[in-house]
LOPASE-100533 format. One line per field, with one value per residue: x, y, z of N, C-alpha, C in turn; residue in three letters. Coordinates in steps of 0.05 Angstrom, whole numbers, plus 5000, padded with zeros to 4 digits. Example, Ala and Ser with C-alpha at 12.3 -4.5 7.8 and 13.67 -1.06 7.14 Angstrom:
2
n.east = [5264|5257]
n.north = [4886|4955]
n.up = [5156|5142]
ca.east = [5246|5273]
ca.north = [4910|4979]
ca.up = [5156|5143]
c.east = [5264|5258]
c.north = [4934|5001]
c.up = [5156|5157]
res = [ALA|SER]
This chain:
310
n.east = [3200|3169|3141|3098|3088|3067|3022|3005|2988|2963|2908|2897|2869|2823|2758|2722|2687|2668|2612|2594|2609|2576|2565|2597|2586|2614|2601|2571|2615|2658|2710|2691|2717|2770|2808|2868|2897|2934|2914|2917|2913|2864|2859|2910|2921|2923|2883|2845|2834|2791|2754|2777|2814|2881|2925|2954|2970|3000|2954|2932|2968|2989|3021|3054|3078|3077|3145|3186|3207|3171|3164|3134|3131|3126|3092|3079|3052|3092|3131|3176|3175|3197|3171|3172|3140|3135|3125|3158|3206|3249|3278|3274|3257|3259|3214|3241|3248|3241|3207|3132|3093|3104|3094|3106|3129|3168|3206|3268|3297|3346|3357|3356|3306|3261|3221|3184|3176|3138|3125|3157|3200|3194|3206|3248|3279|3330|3338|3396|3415|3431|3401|3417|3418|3423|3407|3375|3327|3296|3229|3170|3118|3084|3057|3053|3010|3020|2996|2975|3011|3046|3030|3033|3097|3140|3197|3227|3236|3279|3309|3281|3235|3173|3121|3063|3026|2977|2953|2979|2959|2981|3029|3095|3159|3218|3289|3343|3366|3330|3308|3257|3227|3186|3116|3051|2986|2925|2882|2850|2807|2772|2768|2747|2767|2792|2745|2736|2766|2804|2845|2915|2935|2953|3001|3030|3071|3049|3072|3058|3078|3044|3002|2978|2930|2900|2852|2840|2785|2759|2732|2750|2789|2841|2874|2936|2975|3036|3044|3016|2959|2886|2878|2841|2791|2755|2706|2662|2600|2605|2620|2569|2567|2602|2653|2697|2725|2774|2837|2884|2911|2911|2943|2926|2953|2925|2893|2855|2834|2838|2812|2809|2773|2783|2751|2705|2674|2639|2609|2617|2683|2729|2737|2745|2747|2736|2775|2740|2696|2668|2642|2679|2698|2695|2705|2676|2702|2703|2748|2776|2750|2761|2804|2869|2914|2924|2953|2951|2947|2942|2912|2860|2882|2936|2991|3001|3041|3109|3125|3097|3045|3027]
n.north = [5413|5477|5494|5537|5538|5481|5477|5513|5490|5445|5471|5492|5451|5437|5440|5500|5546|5594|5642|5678|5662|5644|5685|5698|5647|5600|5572|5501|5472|5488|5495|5534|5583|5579|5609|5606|5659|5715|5762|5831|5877|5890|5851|5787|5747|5685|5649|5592|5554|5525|5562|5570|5598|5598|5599|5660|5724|5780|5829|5901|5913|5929|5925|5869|5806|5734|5706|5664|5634|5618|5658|5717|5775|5836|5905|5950|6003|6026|5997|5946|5873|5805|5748|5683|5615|5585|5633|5665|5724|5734|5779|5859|5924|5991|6047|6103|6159|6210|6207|6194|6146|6077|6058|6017|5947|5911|5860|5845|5827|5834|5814|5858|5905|5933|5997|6049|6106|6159|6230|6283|6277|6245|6186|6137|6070|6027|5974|5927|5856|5856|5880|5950|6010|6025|6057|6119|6149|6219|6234|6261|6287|6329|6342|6367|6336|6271|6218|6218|6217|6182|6105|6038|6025|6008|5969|5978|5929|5955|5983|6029|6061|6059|6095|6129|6179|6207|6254|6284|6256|6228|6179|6172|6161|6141|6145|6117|6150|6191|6223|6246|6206|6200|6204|6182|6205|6215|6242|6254|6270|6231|6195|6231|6271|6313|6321|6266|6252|6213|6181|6156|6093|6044|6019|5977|5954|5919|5853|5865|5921|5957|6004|5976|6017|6026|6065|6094|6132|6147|6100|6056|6020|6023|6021|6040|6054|6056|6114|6135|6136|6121|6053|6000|5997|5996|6004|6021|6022|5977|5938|5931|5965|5946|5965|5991|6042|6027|6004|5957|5918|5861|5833|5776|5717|5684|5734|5769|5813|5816|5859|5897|5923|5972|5989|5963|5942|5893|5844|5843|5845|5839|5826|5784|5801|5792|5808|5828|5846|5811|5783|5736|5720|5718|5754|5745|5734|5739|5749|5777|5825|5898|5903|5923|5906|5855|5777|5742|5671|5616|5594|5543|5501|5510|5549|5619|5637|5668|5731|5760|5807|5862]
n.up = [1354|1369|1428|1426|1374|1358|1389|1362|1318|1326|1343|1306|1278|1297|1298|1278|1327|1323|1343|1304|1255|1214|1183|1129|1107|1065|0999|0990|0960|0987|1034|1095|1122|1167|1221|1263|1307|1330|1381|1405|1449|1501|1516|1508|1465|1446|1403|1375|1314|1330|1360|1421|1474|1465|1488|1530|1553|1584|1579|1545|1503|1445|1392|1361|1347|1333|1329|1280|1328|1353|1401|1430|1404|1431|1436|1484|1521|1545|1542|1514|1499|1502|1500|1511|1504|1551|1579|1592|1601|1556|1537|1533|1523|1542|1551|1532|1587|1566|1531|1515|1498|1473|1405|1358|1342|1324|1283|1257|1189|1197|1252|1283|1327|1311|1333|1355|1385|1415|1426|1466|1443|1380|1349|1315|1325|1326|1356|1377|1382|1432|1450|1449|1429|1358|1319|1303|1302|1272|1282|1240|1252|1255|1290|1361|1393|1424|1436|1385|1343|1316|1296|1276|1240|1192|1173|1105|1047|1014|1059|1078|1126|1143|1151|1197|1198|1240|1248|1209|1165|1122|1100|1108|1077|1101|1101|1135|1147|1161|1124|1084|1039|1006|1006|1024|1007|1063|1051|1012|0962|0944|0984|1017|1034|1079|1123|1136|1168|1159|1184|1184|1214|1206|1167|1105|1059|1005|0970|0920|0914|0923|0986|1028|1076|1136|1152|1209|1238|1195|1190|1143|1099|1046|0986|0963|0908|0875|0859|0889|0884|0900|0898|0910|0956|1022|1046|1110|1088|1048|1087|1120|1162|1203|1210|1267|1283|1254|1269|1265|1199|1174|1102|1066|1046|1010|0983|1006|1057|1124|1177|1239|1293|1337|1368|1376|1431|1440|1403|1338|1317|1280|1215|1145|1085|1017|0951|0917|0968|0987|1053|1090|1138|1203|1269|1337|1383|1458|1475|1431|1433|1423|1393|1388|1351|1309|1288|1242|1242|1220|1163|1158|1177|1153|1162|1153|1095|1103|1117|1158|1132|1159]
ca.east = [3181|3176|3114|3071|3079|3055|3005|2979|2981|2941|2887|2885|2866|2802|2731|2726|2671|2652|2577|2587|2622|2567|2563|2599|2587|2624|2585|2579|2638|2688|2708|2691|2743|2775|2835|2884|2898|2942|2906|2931|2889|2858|2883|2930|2917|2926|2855|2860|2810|2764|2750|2779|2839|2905|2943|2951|2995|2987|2938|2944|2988|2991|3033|3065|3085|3083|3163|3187|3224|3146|3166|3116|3149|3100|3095|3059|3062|3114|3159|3167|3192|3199|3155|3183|3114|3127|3121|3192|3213|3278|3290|3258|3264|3241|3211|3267|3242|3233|3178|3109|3081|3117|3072|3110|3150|3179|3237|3278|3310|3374|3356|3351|3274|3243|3209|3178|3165|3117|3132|3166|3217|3178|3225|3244|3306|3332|3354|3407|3403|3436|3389|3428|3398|3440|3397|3362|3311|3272|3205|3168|3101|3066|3038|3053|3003|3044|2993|2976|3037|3049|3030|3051|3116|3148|3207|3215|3260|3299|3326|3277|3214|3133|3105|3034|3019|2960|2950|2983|2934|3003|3034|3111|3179|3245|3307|3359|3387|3314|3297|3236|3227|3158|3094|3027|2957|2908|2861|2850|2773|2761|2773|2726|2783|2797|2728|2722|2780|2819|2875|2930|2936|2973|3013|3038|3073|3045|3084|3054|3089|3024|3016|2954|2924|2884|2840|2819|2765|2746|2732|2758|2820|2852|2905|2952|2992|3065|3038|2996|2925|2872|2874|2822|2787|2740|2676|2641|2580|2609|2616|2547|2574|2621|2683|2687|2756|2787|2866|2906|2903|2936|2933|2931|2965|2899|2886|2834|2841|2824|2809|2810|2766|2783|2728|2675|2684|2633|2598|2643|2708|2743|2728|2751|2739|2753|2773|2712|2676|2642|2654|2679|2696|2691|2706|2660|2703|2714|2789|2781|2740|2773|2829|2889|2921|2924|2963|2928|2971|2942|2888|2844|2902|2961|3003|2999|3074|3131|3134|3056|3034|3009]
ca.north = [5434|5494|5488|5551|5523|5460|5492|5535|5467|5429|5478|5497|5418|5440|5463|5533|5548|5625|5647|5691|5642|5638|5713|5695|5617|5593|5541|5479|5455|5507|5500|5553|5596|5581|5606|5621|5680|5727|5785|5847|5903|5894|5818|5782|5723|5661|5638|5573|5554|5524|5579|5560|5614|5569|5615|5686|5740|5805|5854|5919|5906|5954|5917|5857|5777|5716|5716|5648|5614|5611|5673|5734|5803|5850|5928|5967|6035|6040|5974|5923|5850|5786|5725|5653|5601|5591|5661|5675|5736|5732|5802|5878|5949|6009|6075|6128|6171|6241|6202|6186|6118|6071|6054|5999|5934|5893|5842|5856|5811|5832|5813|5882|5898|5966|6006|6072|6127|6187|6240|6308|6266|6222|6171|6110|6060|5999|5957|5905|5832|5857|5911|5974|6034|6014|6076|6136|6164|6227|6229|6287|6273|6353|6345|6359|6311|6256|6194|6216|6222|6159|6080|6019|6029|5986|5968|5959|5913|5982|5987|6053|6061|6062|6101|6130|6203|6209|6281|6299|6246|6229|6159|6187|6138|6150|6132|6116|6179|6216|6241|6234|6207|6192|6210|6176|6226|6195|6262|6259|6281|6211|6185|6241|6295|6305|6316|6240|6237|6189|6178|6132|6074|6021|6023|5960|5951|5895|5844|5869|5945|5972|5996|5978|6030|6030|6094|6093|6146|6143|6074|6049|6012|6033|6006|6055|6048|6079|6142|6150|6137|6087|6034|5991|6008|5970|6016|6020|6011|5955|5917|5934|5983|5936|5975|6011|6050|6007|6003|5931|5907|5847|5824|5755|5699|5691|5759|5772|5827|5819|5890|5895|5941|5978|6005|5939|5913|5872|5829|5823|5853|5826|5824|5789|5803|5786|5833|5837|5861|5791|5777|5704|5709|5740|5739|5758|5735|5756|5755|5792|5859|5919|5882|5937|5894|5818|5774|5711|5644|5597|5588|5515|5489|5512|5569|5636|5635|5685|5759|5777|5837|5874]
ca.up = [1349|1387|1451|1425|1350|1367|1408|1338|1301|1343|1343|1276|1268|1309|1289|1289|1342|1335|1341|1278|1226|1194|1163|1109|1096|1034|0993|0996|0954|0981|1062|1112|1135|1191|1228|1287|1302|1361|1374|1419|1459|1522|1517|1488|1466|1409|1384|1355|1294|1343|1377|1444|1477|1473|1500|1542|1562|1601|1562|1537|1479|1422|1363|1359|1319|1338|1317|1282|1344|1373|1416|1420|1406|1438|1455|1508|1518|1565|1530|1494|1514|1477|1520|1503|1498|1571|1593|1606|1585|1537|1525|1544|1520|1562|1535|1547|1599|1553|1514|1532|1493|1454|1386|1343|1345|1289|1289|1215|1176|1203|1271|1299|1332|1303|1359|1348|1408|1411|1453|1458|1415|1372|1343|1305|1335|1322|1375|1368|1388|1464|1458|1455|1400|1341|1297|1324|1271|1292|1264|1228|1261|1248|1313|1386|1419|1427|1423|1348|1327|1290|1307|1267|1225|1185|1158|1076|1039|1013|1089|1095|1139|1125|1184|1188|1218|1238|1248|1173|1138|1109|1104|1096|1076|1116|1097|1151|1157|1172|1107|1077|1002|0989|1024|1017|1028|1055|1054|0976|0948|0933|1009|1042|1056|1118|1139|1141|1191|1145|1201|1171|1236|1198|1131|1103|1034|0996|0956|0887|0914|0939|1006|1045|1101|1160|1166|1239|1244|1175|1185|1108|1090|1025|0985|0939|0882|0878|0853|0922|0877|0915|0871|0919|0983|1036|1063|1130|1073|1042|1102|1136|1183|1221|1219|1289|1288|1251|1268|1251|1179|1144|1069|1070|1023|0994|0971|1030|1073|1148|1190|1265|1296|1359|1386|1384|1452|1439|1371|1321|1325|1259|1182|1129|1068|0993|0935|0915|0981|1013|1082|1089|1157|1217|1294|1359|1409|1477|1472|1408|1429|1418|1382|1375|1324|1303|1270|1228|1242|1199|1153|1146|1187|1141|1170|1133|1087|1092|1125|1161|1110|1182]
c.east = [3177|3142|3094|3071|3064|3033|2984|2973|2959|2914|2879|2867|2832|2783|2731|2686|2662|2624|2575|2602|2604|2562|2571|2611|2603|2603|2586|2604|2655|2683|2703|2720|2747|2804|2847|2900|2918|2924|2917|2905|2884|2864|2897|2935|2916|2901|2856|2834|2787|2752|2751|2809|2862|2928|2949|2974|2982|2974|2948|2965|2980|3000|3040|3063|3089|3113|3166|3196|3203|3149|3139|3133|3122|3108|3069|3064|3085|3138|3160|3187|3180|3198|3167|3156|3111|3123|3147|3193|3235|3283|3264|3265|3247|3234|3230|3241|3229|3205|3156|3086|3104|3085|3073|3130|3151|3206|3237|3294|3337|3372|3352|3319|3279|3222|3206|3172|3154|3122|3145|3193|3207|3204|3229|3277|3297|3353|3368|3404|3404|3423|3391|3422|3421|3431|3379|3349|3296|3248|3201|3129|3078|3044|3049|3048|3016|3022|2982|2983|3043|3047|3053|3069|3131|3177|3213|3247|3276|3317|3309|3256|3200|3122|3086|3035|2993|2949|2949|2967|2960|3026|3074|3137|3201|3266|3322|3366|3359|3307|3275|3230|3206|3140|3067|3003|2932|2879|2852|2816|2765|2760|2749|2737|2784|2766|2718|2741|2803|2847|2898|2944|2970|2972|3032|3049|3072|3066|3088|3077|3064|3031|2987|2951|2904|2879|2831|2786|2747|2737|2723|2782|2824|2880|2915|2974|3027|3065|3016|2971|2915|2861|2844|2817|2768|2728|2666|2612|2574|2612|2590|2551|2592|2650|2680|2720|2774|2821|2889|2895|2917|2914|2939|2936|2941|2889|2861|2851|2826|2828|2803|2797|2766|2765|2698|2698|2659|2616|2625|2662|2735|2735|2743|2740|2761|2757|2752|2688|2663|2660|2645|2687|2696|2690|2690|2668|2717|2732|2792|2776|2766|2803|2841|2901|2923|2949|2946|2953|2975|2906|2881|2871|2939|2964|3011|3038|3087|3117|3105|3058|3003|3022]
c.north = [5451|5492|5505|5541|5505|5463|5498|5505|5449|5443|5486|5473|5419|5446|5484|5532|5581|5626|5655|5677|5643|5664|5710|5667|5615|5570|5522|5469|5473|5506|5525|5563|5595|5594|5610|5637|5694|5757|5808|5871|5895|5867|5810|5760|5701|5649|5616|5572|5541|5539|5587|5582|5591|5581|5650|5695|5764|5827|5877|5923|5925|5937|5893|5837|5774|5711|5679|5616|5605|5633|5692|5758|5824|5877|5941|5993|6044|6011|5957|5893|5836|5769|5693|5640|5600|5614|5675|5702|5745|5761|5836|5902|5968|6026|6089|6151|6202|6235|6183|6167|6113|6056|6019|5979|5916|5885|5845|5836|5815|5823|5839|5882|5932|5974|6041|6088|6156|6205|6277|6298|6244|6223|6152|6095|6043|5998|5928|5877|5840|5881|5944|5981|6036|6043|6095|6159|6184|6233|6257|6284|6294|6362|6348|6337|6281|6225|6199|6226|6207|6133|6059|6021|6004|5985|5958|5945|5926|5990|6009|6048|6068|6071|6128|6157|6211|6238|6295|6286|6243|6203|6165|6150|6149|6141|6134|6133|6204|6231|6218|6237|6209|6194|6199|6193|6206|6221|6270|6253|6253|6187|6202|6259|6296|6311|6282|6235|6210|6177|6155|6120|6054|6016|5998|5966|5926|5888|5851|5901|5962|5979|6004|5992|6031|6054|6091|6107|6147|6114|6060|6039|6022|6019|6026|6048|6068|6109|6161|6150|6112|6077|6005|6008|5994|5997|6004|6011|5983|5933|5921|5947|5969|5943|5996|6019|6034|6009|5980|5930|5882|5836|5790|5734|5688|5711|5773|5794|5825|5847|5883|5917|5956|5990|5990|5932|5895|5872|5835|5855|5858|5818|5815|5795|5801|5813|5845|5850|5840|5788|5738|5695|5733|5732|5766|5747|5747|5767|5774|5823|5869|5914|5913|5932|5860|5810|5746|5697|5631|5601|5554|5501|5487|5542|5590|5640|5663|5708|5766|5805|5840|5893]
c.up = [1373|1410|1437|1378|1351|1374|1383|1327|1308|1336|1325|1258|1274|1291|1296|1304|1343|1322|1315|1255|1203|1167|1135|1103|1074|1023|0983|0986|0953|1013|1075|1113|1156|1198|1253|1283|1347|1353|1402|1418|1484|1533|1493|1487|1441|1414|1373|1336|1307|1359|1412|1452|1475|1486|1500|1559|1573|1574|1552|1518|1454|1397|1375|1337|1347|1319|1301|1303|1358|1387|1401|1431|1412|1447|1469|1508|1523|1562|1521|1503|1495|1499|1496|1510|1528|1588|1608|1587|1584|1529|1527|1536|1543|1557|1555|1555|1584|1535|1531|1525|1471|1424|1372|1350|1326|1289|1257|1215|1187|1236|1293|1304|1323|1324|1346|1377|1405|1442|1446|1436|1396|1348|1330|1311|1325|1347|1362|1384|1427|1467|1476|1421|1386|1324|1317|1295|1282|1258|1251|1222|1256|1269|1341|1399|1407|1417|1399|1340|1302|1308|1298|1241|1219|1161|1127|1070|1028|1037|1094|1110|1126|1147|1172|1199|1209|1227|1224|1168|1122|1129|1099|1102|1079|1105|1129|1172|1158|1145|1092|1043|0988|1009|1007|1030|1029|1060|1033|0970|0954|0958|1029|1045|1077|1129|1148|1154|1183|1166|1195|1203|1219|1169|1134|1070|1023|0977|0932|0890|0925|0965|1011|1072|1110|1169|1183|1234|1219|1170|1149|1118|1057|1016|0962|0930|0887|0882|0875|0906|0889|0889|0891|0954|0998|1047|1092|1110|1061|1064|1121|1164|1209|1222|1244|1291|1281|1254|1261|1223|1173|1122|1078|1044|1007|0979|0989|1051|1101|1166|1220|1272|1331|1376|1383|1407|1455|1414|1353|1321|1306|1246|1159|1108|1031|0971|0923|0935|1000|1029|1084|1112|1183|1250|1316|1380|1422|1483|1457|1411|1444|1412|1367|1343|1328|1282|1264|1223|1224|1196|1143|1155|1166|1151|1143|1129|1094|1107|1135|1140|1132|1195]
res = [UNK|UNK|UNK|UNK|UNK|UNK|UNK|UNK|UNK|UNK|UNK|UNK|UNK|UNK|UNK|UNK|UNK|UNK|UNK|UNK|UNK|UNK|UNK|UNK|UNK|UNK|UNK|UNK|UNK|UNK|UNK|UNK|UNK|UNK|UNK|UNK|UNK|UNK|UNK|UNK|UNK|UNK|UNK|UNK|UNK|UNK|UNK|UNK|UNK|UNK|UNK|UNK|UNK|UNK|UNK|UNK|UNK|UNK|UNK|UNK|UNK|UNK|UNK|UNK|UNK|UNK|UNK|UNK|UNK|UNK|UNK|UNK|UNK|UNK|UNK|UNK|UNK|UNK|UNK|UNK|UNK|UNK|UNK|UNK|UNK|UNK|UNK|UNK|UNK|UNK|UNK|UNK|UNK|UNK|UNK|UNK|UNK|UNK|UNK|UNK|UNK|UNK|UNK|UNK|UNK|UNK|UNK|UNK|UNK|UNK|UNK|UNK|UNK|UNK|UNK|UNK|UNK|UNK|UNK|UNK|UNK|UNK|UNK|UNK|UNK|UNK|UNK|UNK|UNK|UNK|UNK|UNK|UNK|UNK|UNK|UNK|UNK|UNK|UNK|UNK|UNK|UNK|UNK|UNK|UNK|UNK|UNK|UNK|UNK|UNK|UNK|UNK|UNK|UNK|UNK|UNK|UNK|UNK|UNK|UNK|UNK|UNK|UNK|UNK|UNK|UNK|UNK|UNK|UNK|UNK|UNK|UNK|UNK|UNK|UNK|UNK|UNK|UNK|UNK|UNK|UNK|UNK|UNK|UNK|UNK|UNK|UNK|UNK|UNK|UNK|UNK|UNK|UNK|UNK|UNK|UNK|UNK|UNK|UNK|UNK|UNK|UNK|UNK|UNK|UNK|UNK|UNK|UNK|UNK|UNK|UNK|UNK|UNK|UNK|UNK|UNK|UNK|UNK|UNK|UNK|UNK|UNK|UNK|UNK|UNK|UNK|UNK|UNK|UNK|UNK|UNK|UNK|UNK|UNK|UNK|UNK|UNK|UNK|UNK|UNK|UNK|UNK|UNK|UNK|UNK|UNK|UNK|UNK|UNK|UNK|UNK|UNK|UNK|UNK|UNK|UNK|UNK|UNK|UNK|UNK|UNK|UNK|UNK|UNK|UNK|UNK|UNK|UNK|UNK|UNK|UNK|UNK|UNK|UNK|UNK|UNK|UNK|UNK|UNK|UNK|UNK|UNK|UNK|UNK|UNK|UNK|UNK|UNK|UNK|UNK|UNK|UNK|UNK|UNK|UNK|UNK|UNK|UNK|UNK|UNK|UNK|UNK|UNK|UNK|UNK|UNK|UNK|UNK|UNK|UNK]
């Protein structure tokens, strides 16, 4: 078993210890929620369900996975490297010099890593295992300024891309070769229009075919249907005003959506919540404020299955 697996397992075995657990108790004959968790932003750090750090890496992190070998695939503005449990690091990209942050990183089923760059060329590559740019996608971002261009992108099981621009309010799908097939708005009457700032952060495509998004400024998540209509959505109202800029999302093997909010650096930081709207769990720690993005390890000491939906 690999050191930082081991590592999550152990502590998932723990009591979860955060101040705010109790927000949304479960009762009595249904367990609390607990889980471990990596989270990325100003640190970068694995959480275990007792609420104790189990392990840390240099800050400032923007995207990443905990990948399966236990490794953590992580980007920063200016690169992205792949840390082994002991802090070795197995592998490094570098932002090419003409661009000015990198946004996204994502290891694909084919072993290539997905990397996105914003800049006077804002971009989408794949790097191969000896990390040399195997694909060279340019974006179609509607914006000059370079950091909101586009964040976390993702590749779908079609081979094309899911990447977010902020600026348009337009979630758009790439194929390979740079053309764009399908666009999701996220500036539609029934969202606020753009006066509510809807900024699409992070676009995921759910298992059912949905594709869940992260409105920063509009602090809402939203989830749409093929046909680009919000078929559910999560409120700043509905959760008691604790979304602060919200930017990470995942759906979780439960049907629970947890939200990351970048702009609490301090009280709670992280929301889940069920389809229905209650908050069943929720984190206020230190490690956690101003949490870029996260990924959730394991829940009640069983590791969340198959592909993060983040």
């Amino acid at each position: 078993m690999k050191p930082l697996t081991r590592l999550l397992l152990v502590a998932a075995t723990l009591s979860l210890g955060l101040p705010s657990a109790g927000l949304g108790a479960e009762s009595a004959n249904k367990p609390a929620i607990k889980h471990s968790y990596l989270v990325m932003g100003a640190r970068t750090a694995i959480i275990g369900e007792d609420g104790e750090v189990a392990w840390e890496y240099k800050g400032g992190t923007r995207d990443g996975f905990i990948l399966p070998n236990g490794n953590l695939l992580a980007a920063w503005s200016d690169r992205v490297e792949e840390v082994s449990p002991d802090k070795k690091v197995v592998g490094t990209y570098v932002r090419s010099p003409e661009n000015s942050e990198i946004g996204t990183v994502q290891r694909l089923y084919s072993g290539n890593t997905l990397v996105t760059e914003l800049g006077k060329r804002p971009r989408l590559i794949e790097l191969n295992p000896e990390e040399k740019i195997v694909l060279d996608v340019p974006l179609q971002p509607e914006t000059d300024n370079a950091h909101m261009q586009t964040r976390m992108a993702r590749q779908l099981r079609n081979g094309n891309y899911l990447v977010p621009h902020l600026l348009a309010f337009a979630v758009k799908e790439y194929t390979p070769e740079g053309k764009v097939v399908a666009t999701i708005r996220t500036d539609l009457p029934e969202l606020g229009g753009r006066p509510q700032e809807n900024w699409p952060f992070t676009a995921i495509r759910l298992d059912n075919g949905n594709t869940l998004v992260s409105l920063t400024h509009g602090n809402k998540v939203a989830e749409f249907n093929t046909s680009g209509q919000v078929v559910w959505k999560v409120t700043n109202d509905q959760v008691g005003g604790l979304f602060k800029d919200p930017c990470g999302s995942q759906r979780l093997a439960n049907g629970n959506t947890v939200v990351g909010s970048h702009a609490a650096n301090q009280g709670i930081s992280m929301v889940e919540v069920t389809p229905d709207h209650r908050i069943v769990w929720t984190s206020d720690h230190p490690a956690a404020a101003g949490v870029h993005h996260f990924q959730i390890l394991t829940t009640n000491g069983k590791r969340e299955p198959g592909q993060p939906q983040k």
